[in-house]
mmCIF file as Biopython writes it, N, C-alpha, C and O atoms, coordinates in Angstrom:
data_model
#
loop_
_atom_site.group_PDB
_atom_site.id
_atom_site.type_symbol
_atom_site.label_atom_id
_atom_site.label_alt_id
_atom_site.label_comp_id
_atom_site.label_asym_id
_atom_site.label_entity_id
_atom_site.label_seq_id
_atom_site.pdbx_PDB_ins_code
_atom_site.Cartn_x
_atom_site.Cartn_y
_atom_site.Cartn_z
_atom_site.occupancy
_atom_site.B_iso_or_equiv
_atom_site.auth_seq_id
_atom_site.auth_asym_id
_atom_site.pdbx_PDB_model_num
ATOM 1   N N  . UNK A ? 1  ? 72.635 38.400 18.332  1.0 0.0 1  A 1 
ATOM 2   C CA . UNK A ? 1  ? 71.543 39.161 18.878  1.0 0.0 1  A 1 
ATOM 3   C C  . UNK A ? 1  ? 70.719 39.717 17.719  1.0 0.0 1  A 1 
ATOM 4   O O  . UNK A ? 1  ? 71.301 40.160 16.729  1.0 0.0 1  A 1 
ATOM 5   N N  . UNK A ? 2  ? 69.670 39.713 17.786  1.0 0.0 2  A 1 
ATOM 6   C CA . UNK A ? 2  ? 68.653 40.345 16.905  1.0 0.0 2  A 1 
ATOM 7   C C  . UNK A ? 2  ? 68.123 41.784 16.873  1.0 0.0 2  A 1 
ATOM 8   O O  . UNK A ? 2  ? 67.967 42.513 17.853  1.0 0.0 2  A 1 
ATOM 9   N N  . UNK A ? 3  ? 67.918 42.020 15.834  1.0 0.0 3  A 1 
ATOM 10  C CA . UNK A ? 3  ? 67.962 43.151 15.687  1.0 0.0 3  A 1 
ATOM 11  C C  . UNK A ? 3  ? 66.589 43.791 14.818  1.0 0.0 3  A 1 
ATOM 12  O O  . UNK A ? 3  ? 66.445 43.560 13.618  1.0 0.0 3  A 1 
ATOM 13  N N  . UNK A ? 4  ? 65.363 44.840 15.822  1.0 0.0 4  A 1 
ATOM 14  C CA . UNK A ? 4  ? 64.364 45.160 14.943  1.0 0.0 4  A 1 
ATOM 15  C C  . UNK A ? 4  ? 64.582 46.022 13.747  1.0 0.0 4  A 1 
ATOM 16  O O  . UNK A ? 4  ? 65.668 46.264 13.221  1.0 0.0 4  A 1 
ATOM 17  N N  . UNK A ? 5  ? 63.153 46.548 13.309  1.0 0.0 5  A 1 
ATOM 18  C CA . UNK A ? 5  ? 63.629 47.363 12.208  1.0 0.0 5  A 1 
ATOM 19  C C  . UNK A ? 5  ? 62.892 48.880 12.936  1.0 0.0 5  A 1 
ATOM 20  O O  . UNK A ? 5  ? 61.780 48.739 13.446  1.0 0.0 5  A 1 
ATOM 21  N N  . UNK A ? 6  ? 63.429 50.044 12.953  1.0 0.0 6  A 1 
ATOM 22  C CA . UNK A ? 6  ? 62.904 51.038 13.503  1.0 0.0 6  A 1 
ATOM 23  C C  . UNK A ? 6  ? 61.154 50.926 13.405  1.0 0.0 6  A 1 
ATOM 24  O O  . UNK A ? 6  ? 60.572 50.504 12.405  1.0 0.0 6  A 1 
ATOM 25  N N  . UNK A ? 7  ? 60.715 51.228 14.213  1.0 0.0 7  A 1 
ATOM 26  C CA . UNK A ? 7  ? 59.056 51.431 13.810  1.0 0.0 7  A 1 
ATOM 27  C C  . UNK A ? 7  ? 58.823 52.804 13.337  1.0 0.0 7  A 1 
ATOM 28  O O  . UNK A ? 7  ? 58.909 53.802 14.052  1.0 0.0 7  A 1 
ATOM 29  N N  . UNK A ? 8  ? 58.491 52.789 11.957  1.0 0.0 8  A 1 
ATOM 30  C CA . UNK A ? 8  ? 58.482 53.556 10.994  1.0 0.0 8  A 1 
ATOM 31  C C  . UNK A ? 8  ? 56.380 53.737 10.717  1.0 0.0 8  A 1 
ATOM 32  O O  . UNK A ? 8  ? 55.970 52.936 9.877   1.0 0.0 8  A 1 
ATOM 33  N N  . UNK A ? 9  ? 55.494 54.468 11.218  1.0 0.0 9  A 1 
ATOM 34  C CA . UNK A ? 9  ? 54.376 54.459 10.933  1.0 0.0 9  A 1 
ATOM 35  C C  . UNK A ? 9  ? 53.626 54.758 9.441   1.0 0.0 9  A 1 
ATOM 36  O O  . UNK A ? 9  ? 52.665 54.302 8.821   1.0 0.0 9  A 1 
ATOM 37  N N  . UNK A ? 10 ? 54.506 55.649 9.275   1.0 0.0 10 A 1 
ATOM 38  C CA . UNK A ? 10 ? 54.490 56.369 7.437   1.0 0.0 10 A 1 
ATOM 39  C C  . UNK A ? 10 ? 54.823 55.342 6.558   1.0 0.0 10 A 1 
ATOM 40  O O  . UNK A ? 10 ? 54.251 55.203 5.477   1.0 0.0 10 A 1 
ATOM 41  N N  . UNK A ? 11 ? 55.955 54.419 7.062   1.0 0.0 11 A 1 
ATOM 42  C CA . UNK A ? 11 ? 56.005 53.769 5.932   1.0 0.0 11 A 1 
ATOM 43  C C  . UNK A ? 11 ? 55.548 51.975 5.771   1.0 0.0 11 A 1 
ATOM 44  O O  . UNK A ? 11 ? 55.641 51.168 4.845   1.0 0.0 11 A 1 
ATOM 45  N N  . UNK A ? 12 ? 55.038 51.899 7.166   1.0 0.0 12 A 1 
ATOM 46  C CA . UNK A ? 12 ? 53.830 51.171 7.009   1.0 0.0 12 A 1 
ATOM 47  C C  . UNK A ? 12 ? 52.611 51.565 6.126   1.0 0.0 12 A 1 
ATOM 48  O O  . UNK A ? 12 ? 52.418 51.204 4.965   1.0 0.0 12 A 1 
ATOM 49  N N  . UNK A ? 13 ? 51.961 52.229 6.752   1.0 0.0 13 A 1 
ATOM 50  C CA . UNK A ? 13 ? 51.078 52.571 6.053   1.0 0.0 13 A 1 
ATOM 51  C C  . UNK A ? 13 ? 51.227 52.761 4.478   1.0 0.0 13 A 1 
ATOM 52  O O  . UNK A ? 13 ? 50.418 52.166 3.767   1.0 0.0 13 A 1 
ATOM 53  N N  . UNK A ? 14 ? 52.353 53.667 3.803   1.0 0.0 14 A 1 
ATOM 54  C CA . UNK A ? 14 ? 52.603 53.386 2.323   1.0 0.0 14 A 1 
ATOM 55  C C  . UNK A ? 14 ? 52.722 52.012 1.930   1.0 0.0 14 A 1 
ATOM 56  O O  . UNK A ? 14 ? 52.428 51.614 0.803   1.0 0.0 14 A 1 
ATOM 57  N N  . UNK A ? 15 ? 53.236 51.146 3.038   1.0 0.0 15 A 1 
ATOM 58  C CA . UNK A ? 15 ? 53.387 50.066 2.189   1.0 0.0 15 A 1 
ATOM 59  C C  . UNK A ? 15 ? 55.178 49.939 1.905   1.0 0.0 15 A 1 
ATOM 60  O O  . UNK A ? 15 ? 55.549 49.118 1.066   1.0 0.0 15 A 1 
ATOM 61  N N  . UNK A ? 16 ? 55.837 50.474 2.372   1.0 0.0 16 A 1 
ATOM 62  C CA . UNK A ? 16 ? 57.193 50.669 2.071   1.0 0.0 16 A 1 
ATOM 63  C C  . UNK A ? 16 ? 58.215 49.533 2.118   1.0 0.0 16 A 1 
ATOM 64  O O  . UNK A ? 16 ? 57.823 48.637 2.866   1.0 0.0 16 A 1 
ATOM 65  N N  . UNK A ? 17 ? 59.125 49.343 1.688   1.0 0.0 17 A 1 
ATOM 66  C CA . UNK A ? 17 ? 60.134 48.250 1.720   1.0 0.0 17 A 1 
ATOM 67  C C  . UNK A ? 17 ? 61.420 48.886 2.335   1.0 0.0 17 A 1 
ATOM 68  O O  . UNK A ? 17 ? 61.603 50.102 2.386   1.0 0.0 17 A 1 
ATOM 69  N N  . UNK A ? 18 ? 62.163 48.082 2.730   1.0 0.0 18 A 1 
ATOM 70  C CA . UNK A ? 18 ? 63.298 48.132 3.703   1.0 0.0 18 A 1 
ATOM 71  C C  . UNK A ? 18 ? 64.638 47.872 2.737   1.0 0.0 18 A 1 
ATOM 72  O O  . UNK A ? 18 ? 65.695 48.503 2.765   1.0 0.0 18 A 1 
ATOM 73  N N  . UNK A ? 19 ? 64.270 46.738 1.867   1.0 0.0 19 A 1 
ATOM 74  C CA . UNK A ? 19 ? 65.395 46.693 1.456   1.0 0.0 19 A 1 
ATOM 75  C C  . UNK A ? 19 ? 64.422 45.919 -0.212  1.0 0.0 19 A 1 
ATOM 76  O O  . UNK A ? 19 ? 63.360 45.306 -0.102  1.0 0.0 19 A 1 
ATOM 77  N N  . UNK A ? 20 ? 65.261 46.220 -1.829  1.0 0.0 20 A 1 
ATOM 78  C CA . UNK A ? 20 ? 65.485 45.747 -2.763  1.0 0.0 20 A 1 
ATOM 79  C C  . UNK A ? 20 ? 66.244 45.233 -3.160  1.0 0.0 20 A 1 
ATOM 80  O O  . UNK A ? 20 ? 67.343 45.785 -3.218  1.0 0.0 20 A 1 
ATOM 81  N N  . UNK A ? 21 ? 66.002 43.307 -3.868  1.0 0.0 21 A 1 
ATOM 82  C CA . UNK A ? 21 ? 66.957 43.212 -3.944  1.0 0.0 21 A 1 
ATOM 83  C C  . UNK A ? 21 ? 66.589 41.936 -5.448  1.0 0.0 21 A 1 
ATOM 84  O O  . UNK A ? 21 ? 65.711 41.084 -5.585  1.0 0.0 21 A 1 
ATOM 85  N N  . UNK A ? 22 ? 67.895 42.435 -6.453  1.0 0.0 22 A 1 
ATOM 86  C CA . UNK A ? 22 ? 67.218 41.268 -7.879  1.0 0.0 22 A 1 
ATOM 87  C C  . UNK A ? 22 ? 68.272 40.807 -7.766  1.0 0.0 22 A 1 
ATOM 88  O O  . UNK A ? 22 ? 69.345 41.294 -7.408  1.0 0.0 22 A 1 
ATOM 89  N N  . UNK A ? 23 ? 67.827 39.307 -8.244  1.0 0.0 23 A 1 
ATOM 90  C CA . UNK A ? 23 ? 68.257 37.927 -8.351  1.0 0.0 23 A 1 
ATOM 91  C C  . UNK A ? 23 ? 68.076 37.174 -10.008 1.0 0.0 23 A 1 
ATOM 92  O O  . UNK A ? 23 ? 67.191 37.574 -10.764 1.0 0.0 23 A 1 
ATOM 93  N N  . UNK A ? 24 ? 68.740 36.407 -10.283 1.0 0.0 24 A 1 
ATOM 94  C CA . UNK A ? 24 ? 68.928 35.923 -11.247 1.0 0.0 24 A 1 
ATOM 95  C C  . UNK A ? 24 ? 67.929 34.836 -11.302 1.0 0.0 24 A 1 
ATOM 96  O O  . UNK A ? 24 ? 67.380 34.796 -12.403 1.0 0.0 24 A 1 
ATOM 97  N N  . UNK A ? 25 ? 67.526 33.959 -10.481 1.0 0.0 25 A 1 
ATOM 98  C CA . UNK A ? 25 ? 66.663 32.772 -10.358 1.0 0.0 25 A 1 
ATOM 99  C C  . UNK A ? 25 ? 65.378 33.225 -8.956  1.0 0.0 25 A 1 
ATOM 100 O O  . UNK A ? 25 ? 65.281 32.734 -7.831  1.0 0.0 25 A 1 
ATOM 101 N N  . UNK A ? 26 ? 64.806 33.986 -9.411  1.0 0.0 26 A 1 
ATOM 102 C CA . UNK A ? 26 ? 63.487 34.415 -7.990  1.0 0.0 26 A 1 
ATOM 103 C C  . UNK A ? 26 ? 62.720 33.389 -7.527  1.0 0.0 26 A 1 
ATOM 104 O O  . UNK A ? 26 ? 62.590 33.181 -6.321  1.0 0.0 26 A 1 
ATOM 105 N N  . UNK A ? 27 ? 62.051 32.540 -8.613  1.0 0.0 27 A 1 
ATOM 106 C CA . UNK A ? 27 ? 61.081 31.530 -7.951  1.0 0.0 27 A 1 
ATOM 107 C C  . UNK A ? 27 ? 61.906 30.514 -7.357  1.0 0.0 27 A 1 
ATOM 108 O O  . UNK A ? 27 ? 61.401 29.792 -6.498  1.0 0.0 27 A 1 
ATOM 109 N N  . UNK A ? 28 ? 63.431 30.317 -7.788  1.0 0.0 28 A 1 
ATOM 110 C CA . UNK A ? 28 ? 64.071 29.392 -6.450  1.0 0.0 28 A 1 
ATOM 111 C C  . UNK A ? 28 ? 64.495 30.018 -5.567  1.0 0.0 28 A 1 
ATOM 112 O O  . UNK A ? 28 ? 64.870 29.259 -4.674  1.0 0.0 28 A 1 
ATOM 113 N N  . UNK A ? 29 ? 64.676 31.286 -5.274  1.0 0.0 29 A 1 
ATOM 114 C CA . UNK A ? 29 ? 64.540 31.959 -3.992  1.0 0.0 29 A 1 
ATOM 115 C C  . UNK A ? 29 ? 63.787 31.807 -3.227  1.0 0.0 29 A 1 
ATOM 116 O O  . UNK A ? 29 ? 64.008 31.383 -2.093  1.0 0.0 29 A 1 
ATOM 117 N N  . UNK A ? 30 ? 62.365 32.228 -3.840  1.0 0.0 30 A 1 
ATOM 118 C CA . UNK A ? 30 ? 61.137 32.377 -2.750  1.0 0.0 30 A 1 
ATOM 119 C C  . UNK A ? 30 ? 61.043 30.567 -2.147  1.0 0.0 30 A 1 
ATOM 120 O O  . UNK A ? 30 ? 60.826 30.314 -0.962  1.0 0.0 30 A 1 
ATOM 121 N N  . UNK A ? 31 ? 61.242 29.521 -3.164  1.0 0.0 31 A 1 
ATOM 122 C CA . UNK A ? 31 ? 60.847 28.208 -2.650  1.0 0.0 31 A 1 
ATOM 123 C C  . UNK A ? 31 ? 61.925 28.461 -1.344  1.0 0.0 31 A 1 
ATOM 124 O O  . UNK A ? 31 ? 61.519 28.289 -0.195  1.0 0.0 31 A 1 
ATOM 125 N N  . UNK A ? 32 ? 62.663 28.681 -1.489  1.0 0.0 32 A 1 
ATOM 126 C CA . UNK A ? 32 ? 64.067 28.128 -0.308  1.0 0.0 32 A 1 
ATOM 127 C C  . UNK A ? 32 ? 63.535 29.427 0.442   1.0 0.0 32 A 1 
ATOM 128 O O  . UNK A ? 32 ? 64.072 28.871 1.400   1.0 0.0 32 A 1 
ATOM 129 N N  . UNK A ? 33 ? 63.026 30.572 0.935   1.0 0.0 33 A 1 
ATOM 130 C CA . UNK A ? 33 ? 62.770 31.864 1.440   1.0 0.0 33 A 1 
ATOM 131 C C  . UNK A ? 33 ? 61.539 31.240 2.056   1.0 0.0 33 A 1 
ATOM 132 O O  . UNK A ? 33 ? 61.791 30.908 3.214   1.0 0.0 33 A 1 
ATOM 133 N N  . UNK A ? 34 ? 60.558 31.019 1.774   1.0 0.0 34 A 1 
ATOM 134 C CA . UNK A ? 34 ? 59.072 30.664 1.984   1.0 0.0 34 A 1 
ATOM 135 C C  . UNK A ? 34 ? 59.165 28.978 3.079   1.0 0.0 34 A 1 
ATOM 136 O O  . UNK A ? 34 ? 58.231 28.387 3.619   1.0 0.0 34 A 1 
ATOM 137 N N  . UNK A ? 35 ? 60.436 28.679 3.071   1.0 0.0 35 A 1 
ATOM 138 C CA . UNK A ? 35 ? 60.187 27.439 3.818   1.0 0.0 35 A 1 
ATOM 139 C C  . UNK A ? 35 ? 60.905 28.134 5.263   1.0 0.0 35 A 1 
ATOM 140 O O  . UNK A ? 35 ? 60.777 27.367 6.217   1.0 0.0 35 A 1 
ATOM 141 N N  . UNK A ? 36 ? 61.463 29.131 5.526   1.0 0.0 36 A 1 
ATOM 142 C CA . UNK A ? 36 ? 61.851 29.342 6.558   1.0 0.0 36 A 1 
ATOM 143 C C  . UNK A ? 36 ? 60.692 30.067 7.385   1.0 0.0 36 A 1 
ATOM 144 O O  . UNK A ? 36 ? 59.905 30.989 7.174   1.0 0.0 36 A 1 
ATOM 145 N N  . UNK A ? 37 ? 61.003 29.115 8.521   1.0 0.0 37 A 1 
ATOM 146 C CA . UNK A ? 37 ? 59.640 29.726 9.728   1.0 0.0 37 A 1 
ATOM 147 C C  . UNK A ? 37 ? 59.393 31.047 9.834   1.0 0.0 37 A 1 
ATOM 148 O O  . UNK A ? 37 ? 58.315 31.636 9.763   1.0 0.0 37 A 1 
ATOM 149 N N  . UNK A ? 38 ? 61.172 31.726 10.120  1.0 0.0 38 A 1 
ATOM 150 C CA . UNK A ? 38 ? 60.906 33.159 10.409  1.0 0.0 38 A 1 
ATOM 151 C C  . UNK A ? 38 ? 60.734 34.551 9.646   1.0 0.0 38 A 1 
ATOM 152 O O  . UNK A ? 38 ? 60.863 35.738 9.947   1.0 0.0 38 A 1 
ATOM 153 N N  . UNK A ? 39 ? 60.228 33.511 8.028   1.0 0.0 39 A 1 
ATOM 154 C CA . UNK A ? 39 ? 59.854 34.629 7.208   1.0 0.0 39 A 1 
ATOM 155 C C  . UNK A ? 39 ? 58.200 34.350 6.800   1.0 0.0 39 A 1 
ATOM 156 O O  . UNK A ? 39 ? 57.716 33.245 6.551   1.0 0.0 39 A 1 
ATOM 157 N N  . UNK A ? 40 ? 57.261 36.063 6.806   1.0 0.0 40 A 1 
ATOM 158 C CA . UNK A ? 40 ? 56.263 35.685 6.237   1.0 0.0 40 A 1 
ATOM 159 C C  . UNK A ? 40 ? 56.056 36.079 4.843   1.0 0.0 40 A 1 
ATOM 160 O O  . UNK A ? 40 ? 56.200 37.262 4.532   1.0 0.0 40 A 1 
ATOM 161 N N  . UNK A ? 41 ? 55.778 35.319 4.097   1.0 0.0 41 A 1 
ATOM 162 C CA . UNK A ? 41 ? 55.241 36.221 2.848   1.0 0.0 41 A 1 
ATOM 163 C C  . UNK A ? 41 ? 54.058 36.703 2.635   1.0 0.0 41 A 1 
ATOM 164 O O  . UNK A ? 41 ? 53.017 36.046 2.638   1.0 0.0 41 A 1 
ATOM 165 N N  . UNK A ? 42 ? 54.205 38.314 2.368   1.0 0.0 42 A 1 
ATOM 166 C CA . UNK A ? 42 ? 53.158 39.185 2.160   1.0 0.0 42 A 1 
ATOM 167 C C  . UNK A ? 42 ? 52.791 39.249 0.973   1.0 0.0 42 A 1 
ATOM 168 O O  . UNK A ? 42 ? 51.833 40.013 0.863   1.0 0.0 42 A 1 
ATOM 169 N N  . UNK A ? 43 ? 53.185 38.691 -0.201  1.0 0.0 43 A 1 
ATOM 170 C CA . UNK A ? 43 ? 53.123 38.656 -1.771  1.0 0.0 43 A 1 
ATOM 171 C C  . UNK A ? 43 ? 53.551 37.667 -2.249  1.0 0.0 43 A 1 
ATOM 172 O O  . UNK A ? 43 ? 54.310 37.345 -1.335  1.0 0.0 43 A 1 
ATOM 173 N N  . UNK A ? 44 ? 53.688 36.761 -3.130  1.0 0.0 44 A 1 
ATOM 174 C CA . UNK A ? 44 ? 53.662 35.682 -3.545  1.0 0.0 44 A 1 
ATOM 175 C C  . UNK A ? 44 ? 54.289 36.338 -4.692  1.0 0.0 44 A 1 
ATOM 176 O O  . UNK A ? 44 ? 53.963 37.508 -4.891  1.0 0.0 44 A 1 
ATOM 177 N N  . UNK A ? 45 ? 55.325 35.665 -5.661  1.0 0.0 45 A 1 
ATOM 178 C CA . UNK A ? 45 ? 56.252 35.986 -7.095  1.0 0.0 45 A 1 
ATOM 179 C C  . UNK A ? 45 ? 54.973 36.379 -7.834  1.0 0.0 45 A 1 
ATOM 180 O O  . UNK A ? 45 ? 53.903 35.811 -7.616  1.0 0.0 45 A 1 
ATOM 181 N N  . UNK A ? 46 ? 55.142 37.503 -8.832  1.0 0.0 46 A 1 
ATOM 182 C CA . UNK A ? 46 ? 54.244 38.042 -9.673  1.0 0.0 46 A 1 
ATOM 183 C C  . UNK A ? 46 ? 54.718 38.558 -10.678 1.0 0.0 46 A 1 
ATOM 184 O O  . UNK A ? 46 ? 55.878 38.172 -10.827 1.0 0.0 46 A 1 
ATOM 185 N N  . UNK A ? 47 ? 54.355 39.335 -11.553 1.0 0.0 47 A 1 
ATOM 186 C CA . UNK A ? 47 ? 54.761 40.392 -12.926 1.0 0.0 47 A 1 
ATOM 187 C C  . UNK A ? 47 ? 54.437 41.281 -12.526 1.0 0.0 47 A 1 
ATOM 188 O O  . UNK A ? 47 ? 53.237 41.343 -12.263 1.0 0.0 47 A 1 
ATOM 189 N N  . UNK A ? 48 ? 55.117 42.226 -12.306 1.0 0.0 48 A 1 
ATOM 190 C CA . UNK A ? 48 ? 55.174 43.525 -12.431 1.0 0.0 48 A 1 
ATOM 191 C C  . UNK A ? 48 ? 55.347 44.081 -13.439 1.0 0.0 48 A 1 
ATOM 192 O O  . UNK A ? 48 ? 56.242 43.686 -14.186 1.0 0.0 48 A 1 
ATOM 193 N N  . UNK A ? 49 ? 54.543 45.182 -13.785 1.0 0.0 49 A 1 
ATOM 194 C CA . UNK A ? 49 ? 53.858 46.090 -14.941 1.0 0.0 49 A 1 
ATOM 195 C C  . UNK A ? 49 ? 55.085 46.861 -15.377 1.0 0.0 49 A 1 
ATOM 196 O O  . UNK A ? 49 ? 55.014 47.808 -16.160 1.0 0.0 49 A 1 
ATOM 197 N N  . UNK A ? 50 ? 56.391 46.352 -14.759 1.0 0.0 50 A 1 
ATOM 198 C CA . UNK A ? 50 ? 57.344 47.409 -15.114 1.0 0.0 50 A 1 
ATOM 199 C C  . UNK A ? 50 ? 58.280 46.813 -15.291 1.0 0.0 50 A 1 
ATOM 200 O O  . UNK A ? 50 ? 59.425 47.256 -15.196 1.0 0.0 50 A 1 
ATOM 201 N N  . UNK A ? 51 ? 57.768 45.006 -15.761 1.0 0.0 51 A 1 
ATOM 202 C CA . UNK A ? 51 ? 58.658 44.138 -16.620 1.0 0.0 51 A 1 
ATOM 203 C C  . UNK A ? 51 ? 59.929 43.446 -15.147 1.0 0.0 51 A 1 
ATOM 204 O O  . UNK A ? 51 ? 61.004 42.996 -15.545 1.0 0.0 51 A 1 
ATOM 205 N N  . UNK A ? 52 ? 59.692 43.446 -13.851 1.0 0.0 52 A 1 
ATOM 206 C CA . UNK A ? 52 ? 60.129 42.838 -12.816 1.0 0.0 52 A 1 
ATOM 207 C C  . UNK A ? 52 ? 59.233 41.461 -12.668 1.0 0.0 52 A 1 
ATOM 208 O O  . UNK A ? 52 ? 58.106 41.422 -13.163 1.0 0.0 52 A 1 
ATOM 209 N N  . UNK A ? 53 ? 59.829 40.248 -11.908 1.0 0.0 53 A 1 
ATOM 210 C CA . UNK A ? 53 ? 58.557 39.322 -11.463 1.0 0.0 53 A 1 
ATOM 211 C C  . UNK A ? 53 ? 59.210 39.507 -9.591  1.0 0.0 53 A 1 
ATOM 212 O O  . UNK A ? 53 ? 60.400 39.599 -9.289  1.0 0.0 53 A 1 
ATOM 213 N N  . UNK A ? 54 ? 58.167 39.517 -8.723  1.0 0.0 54 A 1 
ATOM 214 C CA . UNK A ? 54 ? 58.799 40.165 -7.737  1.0 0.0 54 A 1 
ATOM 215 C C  . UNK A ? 54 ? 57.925 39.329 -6.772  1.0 0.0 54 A 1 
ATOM 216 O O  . UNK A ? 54 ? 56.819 38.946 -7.153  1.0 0.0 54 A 1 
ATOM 217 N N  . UNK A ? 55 ? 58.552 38.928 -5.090  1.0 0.0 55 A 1 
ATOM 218 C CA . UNK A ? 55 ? 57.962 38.949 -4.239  1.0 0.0 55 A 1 
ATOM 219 C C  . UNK A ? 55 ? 58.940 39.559 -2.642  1.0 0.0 55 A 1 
ATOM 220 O O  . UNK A ? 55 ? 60.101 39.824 -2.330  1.0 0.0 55 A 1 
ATOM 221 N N  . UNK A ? 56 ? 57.476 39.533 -1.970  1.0 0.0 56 A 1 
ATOM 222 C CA . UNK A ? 56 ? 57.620 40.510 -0.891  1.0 0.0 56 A 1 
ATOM 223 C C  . UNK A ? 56 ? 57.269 39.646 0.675   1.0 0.0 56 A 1 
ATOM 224 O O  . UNK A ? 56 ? 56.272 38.967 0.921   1.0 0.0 56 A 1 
ATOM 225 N N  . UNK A ? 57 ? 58.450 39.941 1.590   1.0 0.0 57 A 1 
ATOM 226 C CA . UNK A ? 57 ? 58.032 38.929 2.878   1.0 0.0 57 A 1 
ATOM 227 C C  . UNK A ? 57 ? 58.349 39.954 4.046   1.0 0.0 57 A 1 
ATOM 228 O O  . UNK A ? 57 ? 58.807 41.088 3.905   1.0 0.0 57 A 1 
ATOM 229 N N  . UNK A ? 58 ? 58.123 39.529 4.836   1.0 0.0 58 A 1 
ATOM 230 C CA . UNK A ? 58 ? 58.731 40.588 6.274   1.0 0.0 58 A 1 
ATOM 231 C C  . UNK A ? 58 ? 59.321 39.409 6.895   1.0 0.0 58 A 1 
ATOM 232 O O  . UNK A ? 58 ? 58.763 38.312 6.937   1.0 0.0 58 A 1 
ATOM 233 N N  . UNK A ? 59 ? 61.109 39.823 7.643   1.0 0.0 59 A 1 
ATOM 234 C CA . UNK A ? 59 ? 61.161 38.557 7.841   1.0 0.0 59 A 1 
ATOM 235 C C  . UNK A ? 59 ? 60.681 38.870 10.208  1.0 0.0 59 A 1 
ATOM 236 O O  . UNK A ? 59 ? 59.901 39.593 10.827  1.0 0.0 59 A 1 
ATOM 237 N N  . UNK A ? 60 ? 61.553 37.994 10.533  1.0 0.0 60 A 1 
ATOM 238 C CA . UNK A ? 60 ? 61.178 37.995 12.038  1.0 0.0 60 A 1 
ATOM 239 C C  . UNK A ? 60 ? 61.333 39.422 12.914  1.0 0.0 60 A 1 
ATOM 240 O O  . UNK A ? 60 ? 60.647 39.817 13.857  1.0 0.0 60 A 1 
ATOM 241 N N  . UNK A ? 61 ? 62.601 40.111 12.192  1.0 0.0 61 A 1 
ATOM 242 C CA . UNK A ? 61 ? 62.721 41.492 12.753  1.0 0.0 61 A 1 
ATOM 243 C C  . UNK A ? 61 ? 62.291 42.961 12.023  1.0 0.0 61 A 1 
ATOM 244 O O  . UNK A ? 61 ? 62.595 44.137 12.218  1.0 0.0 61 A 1 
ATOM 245 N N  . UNK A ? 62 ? 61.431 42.250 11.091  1.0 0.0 62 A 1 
ATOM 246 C CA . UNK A ? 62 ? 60.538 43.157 10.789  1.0 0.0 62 A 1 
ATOM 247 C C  . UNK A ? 62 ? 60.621 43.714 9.383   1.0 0.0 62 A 1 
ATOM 248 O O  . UNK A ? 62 ? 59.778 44.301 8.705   1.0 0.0 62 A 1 
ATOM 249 N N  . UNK A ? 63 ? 61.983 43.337 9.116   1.0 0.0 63 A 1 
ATOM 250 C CA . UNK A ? 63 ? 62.011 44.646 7.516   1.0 0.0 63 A 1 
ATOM 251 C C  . UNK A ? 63 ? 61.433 43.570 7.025   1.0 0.0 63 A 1 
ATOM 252 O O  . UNK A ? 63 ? 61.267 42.418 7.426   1.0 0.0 63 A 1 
ATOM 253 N N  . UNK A ? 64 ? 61.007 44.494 5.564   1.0 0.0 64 A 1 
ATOM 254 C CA . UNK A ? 64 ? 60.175 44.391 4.431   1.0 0.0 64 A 1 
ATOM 255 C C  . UNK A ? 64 ? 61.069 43.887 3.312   1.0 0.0 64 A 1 
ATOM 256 O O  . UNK A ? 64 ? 61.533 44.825 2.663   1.0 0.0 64 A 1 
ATOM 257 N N  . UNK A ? 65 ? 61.393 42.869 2.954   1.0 0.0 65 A 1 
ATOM 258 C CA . UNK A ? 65 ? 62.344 42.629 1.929   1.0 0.0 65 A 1 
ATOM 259 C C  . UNK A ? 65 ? 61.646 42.116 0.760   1.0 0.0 65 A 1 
ATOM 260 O O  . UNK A ? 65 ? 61.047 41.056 0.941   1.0 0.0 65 A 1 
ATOM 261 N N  . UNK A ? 66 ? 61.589 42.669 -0.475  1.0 0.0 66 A 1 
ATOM 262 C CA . UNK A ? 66 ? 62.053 42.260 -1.741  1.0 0.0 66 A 1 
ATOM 263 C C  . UNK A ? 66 ? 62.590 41.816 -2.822  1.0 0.0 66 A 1 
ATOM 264 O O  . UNK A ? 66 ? 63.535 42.426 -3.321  1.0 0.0 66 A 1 
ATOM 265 N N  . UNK A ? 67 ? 62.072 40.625 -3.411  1.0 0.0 67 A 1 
ATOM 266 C CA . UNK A ? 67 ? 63.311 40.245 -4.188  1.0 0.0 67 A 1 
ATOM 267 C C  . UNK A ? 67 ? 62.709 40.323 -5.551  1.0 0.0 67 A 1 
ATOM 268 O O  . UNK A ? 67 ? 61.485 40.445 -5.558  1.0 0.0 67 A 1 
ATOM 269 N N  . UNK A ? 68 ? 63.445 40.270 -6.959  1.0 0.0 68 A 1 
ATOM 270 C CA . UNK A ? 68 ? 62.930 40.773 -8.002  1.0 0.0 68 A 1 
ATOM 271 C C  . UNK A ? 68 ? 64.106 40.368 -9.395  1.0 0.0 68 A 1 
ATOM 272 O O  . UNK A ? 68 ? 65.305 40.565 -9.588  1.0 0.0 68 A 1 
ATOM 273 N N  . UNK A ? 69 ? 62.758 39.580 -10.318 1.0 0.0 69 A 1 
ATOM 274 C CA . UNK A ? 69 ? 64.163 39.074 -11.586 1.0 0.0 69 A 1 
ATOM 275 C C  . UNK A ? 69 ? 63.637 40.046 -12.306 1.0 0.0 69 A 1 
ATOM 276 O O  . UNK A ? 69 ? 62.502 40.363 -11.948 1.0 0.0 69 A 1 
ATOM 277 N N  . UNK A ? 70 ? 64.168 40.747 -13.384 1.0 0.0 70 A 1 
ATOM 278 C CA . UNK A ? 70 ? 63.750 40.944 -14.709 1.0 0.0 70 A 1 
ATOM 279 C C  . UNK A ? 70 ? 63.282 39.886 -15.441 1.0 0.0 70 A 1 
ATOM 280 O O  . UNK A ? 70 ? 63.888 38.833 -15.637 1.0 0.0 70 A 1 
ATOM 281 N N  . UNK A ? 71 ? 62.077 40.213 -15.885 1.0 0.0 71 A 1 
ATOM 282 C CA . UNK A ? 71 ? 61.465 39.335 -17.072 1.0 0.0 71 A 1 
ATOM 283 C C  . UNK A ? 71 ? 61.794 38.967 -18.115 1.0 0.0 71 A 1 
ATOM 284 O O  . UNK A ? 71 ? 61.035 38.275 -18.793 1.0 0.0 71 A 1 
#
């Protein structure tokens, strides 16, 4: 059974994440992450200014997940 993520309005609006999470290999994450139907990606792998390369998807029940290598 599936399960949403509370509807949280505040932290929509911030922009908030549900869950963080770093990985050793990110851009073969997101390839294998990005092919599943029931995830969207809201961010595409990037650099982050704080030395992370990171991307961001919501999957079908709503949380905000993150994944993130060190550079």
């Amino acid at each position: 059974m599936a399960t949403s993520a509370p509807d949280d309005p505040g932290a929509h609006q911030r922009g908030a994440w549900n869950v963080y999470i770093e990985t050793d290999d990110v851009l073969s994450l997101f390839i294998e992450v990005s092919r599943r139907p029931e995830i969207q990606v809201i961010r595409a792998p990037s650099p982050q200014p704080y030395g992370q390369i990171e991307f961001e998807v919501i999957h079908l029940n709503r949380y905000v997940l993150v994944f993130a290598q060190p550079m």
